[in-house]
N, C-alpha and C positions, 0 to 999 in steps of 0.2 A: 838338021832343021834348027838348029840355035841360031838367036838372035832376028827371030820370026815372030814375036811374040806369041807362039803357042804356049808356051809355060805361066806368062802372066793370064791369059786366053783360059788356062784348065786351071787356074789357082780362082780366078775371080768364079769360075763357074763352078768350083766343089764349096765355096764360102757361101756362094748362092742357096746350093744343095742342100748346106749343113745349118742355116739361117731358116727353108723350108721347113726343115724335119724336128728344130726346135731346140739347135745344139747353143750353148751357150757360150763358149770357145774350141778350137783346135788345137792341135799338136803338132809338130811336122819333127822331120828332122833331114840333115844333108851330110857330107861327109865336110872336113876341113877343108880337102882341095877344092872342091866346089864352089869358086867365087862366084858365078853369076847368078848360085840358087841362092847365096847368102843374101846377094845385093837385092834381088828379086823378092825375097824373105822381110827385108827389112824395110822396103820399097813400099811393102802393103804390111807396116806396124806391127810386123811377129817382133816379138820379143825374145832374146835369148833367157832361154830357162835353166839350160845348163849343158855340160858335156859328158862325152864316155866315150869308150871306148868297145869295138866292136872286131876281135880278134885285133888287128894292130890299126886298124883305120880309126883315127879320134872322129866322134860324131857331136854335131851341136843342135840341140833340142831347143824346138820354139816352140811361141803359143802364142794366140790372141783369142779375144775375147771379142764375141762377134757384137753388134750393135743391134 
């Protein structure tokens, strides 16, 4: 199902979600190989907050601040 835009589709609707319930920014995070969740990430203003590592996969942690 990639490149259907379901993922931009369940990103704008859990921002919706978290906008409802009174959250003030999110968190996400994706693996390195994952380029279209980075692009998609960066696409709607996540900011890179940092990396780690999760057994040997490097992971890159986001966040935005919702409006």
């Amino acid at each position: 199902y990639w490149r259907r835009g379901l993922g931009e589709q369940m990103l704008l609707a859990l921002e919706q979600r978290g906008r409802e319930l009174g959250f003030k920014r999110l968190h996400l995070d994706t693996s390195v190989p994952q380029l279209p969740a980075q692009k998609l990430y960066v696409k709607h203003r996540y900011q890179e907050i940092g990396r780690g590592l999760i057994g040997t996969l490097e992971i890159i942690y986001y966040e935005k601040w919702l409006e």
